[in-house]
mmCIF file of the N, C-alpha and C atoms, coordinates in Angstrom:
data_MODEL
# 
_entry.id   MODEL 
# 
loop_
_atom_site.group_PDB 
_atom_site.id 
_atom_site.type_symbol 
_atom_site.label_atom_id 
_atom_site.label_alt_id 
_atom_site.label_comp_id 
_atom_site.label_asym_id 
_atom_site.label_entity_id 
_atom_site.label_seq_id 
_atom_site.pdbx_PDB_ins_code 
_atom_site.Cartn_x 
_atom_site.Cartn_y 
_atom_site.Cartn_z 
_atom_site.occupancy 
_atom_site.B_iso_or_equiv 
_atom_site.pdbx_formal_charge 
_atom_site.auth_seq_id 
_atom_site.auth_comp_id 
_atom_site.auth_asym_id 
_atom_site.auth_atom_id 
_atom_site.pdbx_PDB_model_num 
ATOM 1   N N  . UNK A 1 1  ? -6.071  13.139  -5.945  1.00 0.00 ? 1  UNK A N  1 
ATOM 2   C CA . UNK A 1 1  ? -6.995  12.156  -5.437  1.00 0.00 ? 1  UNK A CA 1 
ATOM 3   C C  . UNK A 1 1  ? -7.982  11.720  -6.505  1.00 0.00 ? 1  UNK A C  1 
ATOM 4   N N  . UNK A 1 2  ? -8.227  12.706  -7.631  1.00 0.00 ? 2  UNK A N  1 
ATOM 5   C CA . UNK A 1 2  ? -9.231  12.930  -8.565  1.00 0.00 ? 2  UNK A CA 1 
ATOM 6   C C  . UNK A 1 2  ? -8.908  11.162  -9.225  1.00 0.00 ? 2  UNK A C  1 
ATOM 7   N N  . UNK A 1 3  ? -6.935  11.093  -9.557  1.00 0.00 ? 3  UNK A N  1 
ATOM 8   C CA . UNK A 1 3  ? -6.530  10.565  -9.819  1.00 0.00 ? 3  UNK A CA 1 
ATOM 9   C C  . UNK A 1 3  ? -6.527  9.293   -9.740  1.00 0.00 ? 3  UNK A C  1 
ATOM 10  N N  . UNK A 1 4  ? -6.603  8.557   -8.303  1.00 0.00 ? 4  UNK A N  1 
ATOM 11  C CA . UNK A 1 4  ? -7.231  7.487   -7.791  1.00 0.00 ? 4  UNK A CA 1 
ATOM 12  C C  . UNK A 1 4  ? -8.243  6.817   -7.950  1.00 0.00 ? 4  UNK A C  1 
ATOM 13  N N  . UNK A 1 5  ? -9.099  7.902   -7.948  1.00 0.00 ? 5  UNK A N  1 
ATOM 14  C CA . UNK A 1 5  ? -10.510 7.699   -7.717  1.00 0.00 ? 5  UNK A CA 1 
ATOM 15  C C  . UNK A 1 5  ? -10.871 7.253   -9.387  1.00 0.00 ? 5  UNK A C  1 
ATOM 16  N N  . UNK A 1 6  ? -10.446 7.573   -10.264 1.00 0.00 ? 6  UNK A N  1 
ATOM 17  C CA . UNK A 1 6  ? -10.249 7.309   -11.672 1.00 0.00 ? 6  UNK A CA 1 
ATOM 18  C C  . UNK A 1 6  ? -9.843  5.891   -11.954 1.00 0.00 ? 6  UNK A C  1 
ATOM 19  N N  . UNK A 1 7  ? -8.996  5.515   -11.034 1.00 0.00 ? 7  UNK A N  1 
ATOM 20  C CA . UNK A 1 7  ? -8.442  4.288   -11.317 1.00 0.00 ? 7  UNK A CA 1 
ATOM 21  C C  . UNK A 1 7  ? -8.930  3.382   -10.640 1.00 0.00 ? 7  UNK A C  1 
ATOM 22  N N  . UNK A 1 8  ? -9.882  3.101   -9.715  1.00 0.00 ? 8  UNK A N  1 
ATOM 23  C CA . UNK A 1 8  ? -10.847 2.160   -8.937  1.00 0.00 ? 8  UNK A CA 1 
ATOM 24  C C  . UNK A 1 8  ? -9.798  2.645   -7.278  1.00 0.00 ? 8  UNK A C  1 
ATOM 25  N N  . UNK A 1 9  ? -9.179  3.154   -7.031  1.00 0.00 ? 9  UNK A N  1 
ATOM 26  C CA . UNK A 1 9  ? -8.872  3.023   -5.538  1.00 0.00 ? 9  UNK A CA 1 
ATOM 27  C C  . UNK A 1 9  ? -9.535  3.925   -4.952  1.00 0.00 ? 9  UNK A C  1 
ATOM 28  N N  . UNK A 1 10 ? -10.120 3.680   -3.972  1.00 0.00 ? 10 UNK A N  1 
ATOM 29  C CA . UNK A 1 10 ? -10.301 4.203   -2.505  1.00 0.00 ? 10 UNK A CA 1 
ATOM 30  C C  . UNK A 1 10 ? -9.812  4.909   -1.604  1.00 0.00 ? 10 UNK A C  1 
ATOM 31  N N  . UNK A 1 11 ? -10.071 5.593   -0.877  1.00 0.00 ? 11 UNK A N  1 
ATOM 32  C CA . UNK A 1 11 ? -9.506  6.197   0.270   1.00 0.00 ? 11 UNK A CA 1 
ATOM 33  C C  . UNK A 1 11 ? -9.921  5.331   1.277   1.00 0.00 ? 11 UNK A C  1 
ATOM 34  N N  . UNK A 1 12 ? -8.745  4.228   1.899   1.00 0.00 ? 12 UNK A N  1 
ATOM 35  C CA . UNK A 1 12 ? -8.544  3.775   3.365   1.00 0.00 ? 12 UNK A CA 1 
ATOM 36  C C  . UNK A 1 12 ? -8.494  4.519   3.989   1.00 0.00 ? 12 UNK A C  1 
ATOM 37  N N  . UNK A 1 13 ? -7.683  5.015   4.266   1.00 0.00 ? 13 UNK A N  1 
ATOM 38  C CA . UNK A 1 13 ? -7.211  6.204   5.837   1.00 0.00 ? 13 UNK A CA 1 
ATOM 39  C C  . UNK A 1 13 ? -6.341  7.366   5.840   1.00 0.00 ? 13 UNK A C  1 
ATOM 40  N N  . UNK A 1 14 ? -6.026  7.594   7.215   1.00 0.00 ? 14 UNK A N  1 
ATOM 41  C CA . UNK A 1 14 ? -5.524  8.806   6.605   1.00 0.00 ? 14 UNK A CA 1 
ATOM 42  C C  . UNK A 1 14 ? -4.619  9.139   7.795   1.00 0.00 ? 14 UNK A C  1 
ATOM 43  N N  . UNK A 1 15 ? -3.269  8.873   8.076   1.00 0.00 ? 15 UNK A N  1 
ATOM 44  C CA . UNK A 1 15 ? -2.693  9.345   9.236   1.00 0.00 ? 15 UNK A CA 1 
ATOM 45  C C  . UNK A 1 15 ? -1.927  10.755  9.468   1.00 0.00 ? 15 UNK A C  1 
ATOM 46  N N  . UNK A 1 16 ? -2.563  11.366  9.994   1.00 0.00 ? 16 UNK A N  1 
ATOM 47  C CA . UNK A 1 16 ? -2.495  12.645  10.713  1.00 0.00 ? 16 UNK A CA 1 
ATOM 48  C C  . UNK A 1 16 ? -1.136  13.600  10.845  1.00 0.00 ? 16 UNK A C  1 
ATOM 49  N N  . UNK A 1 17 ? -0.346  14.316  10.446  1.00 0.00 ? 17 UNK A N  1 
ATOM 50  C CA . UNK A 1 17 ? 0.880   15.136  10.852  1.00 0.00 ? 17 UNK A CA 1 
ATOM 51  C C  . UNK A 1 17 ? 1.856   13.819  11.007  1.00 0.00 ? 17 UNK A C  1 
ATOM 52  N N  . UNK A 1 18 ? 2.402   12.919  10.229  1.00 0.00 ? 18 UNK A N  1 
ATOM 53  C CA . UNK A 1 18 ? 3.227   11.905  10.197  1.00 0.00 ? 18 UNK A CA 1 
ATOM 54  C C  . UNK A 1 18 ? 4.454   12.316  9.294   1.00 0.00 ? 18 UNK A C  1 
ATOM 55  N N  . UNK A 1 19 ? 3.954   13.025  8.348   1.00 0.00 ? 19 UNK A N  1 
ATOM 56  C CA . UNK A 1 19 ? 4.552   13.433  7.091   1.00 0.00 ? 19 UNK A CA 1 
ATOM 57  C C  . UNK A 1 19 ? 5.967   14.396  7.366   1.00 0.00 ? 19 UNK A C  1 
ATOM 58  N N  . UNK A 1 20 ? 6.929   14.270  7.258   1.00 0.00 ? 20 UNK A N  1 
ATOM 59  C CA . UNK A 1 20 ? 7.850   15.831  6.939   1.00 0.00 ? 20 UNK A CA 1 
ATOM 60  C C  . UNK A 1 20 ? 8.517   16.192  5.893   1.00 0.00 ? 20 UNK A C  1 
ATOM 61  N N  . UNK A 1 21 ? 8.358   17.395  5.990   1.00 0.00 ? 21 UNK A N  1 
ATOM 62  C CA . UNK A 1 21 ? 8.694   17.585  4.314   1.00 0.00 ? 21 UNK A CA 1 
ATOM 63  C C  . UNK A 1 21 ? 9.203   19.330  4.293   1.00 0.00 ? 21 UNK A C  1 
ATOM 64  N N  . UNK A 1 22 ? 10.001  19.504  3.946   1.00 0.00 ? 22 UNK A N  1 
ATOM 65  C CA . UNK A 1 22 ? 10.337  20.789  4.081   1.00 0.00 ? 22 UNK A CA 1 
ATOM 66  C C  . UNK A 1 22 ? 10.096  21.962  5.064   1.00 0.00 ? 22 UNK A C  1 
ATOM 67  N N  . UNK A 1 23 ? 10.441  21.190  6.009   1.00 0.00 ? 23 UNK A N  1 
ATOM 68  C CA . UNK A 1 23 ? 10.285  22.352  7.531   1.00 0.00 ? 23 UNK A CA 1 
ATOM 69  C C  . UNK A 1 23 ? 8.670   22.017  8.096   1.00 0.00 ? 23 UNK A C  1 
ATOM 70  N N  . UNK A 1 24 ? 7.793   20.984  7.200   1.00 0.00 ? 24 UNK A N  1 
ATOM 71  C CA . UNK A 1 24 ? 6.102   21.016  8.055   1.00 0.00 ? 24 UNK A CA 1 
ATOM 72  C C  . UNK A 1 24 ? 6.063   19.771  7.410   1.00 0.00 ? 24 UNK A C  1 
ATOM 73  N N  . UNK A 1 25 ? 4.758   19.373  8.740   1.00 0.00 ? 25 UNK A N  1 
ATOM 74  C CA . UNK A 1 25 ? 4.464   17.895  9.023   1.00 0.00 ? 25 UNK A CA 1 
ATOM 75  C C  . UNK A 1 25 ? 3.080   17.877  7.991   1.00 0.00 ? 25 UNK A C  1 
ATOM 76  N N  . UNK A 1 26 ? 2.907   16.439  7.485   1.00 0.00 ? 26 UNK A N  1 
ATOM 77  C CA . UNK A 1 26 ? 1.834   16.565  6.421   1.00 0.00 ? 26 UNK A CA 1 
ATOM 78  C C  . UNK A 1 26 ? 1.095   15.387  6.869   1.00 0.00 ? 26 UNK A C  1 
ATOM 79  N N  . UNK A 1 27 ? -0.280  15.328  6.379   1.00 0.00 ? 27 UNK A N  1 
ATOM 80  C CA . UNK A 1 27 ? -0.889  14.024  6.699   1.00 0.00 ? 27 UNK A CA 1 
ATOM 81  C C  . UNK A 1 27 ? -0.726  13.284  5.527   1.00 0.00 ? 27 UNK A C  1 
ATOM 82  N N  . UNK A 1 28 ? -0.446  11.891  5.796   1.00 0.00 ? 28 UNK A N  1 
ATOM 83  C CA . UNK A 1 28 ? -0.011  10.858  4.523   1.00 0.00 ? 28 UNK A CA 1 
ATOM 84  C C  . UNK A 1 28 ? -1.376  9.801   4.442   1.00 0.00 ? 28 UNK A C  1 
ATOM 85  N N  . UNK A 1 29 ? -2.425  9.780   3.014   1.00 0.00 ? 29 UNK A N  1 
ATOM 86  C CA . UNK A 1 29 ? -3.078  8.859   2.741   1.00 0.00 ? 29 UNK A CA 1 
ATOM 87  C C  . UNK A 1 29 ? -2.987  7.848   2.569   1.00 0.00 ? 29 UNK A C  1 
ATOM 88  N N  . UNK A 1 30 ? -3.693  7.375   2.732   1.00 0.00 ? 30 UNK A N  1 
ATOM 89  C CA . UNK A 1 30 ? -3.281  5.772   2.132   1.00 0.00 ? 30 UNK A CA 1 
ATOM 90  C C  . UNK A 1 30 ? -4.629  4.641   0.994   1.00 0.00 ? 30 UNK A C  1 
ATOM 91  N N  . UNK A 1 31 ? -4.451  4.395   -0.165  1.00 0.00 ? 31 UNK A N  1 
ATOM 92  C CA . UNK A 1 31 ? -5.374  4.420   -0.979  1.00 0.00 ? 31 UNK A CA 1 
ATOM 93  C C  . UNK A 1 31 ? -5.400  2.893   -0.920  1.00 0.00 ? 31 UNK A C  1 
ATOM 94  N N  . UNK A 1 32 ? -6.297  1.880   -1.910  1.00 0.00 ? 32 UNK A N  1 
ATOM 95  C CA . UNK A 1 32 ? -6.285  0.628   -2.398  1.00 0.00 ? 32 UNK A CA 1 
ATOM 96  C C  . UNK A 1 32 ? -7.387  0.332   -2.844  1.00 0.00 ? 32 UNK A C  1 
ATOM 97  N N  . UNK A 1 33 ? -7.094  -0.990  -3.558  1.00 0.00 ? 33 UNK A N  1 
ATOM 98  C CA . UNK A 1 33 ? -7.681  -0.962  -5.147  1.00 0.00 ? 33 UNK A CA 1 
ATOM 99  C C  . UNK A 1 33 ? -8.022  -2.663  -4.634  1.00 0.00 ? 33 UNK A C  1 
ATOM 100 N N  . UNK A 1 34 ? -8.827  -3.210  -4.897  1.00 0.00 ? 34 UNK A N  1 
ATOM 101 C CA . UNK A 1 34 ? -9.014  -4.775  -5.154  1.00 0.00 ? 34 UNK A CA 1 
ATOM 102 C C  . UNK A 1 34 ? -7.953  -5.483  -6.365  1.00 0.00 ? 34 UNK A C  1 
ATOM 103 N N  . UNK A 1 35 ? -7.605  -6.834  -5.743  1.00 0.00 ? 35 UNK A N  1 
ATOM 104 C CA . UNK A 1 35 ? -6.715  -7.343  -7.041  1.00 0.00 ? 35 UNK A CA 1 
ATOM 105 C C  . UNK A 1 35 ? -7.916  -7.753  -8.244  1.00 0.00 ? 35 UNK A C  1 
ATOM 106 N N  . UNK A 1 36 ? -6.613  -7.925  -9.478  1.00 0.00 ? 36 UNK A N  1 
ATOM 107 C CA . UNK A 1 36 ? -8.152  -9.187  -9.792  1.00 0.00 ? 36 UNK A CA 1 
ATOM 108 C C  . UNK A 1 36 ? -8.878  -9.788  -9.466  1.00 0.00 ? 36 UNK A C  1 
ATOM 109 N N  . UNK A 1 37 ? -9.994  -10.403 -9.313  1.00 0.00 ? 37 UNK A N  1 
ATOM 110 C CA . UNK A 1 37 ? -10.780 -11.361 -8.583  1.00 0.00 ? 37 UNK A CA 1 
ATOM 111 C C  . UNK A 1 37 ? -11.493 -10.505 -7.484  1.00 0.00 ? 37 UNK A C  1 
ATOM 112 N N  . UNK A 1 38 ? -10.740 -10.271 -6.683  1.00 0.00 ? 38 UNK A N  1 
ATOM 113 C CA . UNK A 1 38 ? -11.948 -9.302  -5.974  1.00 0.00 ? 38 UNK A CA 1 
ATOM 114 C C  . UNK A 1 38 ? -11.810 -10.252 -4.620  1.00 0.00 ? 38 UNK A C  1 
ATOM 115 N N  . UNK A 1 39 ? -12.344 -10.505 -3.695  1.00 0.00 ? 39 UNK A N  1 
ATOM 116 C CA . UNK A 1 39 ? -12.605 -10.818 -2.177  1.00 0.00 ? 39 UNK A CA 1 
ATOM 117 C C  . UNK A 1 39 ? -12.640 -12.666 -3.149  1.00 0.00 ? 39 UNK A C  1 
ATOM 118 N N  . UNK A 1 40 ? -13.159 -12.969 -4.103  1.00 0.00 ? 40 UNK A N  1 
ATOM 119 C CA . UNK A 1 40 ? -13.504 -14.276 -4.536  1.00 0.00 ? 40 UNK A CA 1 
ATOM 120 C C  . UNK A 1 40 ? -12.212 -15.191 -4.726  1.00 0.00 ? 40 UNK A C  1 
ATOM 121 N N  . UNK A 1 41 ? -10.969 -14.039 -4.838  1.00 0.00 ? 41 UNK A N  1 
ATOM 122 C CA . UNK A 1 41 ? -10.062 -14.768 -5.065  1.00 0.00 ? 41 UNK A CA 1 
ATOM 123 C C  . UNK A 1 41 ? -8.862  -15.411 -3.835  1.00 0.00 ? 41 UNK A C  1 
ATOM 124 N N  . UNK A 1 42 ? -8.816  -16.382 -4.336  1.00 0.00 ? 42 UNK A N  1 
ATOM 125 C CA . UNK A 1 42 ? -7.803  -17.361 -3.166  1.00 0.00 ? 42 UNK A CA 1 
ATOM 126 C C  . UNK A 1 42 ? -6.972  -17.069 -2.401  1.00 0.00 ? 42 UNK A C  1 
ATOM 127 N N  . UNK A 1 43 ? -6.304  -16.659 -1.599  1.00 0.00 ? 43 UNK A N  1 
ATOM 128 C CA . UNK A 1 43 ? -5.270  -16.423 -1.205  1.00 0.00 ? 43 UNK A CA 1 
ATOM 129 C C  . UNK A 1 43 ? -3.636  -17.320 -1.452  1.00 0.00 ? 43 UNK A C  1 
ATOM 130 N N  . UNK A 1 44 ? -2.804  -16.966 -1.969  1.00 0.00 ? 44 UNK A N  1 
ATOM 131 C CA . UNK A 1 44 ? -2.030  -17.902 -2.602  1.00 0.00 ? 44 UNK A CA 1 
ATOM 132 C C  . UNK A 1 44 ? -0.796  -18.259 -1.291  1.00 0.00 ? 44 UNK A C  1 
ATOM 133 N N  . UNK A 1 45 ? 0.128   -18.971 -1.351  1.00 0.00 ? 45 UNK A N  1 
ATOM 134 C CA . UNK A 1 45 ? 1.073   -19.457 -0.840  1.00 0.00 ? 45 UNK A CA 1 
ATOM 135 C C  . UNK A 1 45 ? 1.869   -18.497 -0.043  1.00 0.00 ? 45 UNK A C  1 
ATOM 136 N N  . UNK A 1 46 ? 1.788   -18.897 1.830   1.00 0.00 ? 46 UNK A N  1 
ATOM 137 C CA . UNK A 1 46 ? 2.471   -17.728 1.965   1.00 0.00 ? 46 UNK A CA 1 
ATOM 138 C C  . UNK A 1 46 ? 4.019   -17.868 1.767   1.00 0.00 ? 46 UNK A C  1 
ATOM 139 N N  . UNK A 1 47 ? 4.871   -17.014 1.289   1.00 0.00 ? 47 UNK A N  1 
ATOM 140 C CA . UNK A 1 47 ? 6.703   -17.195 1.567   1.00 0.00 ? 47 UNK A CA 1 
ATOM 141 C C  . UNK A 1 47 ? 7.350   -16.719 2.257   1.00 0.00 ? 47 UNK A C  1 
ATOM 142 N N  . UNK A 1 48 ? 8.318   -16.732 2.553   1.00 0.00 ? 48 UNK A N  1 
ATOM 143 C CA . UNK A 1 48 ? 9.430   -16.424 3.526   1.00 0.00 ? 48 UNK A CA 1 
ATOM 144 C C  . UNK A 1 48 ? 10.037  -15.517 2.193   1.00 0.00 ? 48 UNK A C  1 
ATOM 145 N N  . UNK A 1 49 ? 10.543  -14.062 3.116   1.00 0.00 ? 49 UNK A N  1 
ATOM 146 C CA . UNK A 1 49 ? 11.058  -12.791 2.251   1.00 0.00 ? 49 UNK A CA 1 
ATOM 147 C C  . UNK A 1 49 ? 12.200  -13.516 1.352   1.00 0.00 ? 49 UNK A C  1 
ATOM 148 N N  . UNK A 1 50 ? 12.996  -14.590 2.107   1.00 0.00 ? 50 UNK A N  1 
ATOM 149 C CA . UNK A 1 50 ? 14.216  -14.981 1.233   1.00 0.00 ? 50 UNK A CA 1 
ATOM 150 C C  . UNK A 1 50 ? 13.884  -16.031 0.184   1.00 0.00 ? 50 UNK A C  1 
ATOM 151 N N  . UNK A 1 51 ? 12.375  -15.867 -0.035  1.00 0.00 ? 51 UNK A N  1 
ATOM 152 C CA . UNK A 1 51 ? 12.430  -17.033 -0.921  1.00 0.00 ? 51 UNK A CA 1 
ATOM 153 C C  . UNK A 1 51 ? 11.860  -15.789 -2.257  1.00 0.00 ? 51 UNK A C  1 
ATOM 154 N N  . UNK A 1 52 ? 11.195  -14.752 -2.436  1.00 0.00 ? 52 UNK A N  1 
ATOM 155 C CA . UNK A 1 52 ? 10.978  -13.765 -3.073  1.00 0.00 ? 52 UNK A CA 1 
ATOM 156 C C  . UNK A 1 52 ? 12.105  -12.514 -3.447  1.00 0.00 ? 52 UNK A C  1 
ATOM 157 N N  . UNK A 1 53 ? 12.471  -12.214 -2.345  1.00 0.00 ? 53 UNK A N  1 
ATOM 158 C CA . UNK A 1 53 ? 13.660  -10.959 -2.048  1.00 0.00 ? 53 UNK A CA 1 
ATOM 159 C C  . UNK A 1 53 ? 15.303  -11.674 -1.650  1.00 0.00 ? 53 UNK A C  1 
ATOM 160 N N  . UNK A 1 54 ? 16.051  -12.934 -2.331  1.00 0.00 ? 54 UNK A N  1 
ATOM 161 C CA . UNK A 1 54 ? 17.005  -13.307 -1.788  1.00 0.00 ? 54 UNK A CA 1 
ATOM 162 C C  . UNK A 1 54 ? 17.879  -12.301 -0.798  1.00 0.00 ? 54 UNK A C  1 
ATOM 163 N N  . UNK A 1 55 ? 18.229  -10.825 -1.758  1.00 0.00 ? 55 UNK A N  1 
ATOM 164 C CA . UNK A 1 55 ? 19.502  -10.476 -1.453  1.00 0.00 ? 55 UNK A CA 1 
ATOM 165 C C  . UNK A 1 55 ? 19.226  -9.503  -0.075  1.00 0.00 ? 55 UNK A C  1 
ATOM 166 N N  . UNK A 1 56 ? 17.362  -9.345  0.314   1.00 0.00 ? 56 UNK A N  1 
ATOM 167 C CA . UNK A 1 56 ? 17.032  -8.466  1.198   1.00 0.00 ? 56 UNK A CA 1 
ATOM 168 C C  . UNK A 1 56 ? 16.816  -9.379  2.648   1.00 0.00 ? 56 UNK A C  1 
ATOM 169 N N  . UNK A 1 57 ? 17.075  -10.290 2.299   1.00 0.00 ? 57 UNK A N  1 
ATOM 170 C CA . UNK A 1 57 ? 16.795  -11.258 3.446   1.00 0.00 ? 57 UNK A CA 1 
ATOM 171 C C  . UNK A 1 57 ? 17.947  -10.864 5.197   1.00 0.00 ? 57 UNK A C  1 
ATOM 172 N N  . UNK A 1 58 ? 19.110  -10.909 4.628   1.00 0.00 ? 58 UNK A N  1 
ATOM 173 C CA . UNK A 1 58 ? 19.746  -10.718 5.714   1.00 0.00 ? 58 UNK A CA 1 
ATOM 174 C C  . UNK A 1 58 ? 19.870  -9.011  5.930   1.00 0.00 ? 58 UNK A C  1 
ATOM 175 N N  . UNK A 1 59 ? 19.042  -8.013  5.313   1.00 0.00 ? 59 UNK A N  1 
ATOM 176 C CA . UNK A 1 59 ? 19.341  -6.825  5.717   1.00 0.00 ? 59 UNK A CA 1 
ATOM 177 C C  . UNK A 1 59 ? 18.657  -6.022  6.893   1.00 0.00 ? 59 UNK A C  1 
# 
């Protein structure tokens, strides 16, 4: 976490016994970081997955 926190992300949240992993349930974090720009920046064009991800489109 030390790790994160080093790199500008945050601790969002945190969901509870979601996790499995070798016979026990774990809680899984979830971190995030601002893009460039910060809240100031634009929101850009939204797309349709098949116009970004062609080959994931029909899966």
């Amino acid at each position: 976490m030390a790790l994160h926190e080093a790199c500008g992300f945050r601790h969002a949240g945190t969901l509870q016994a979601v996790g499995f992993k070798h016979g026990h349930r774990h809680d899984v974090g979830f971190w995030q970081r601002l893009a460039a720009g910060g809240a100031e920046m634009a929101a850009g064009e939204i797309l349709p997955v098949a116009a970004v991800w062609p080959e994931g489109a029909g899966a």
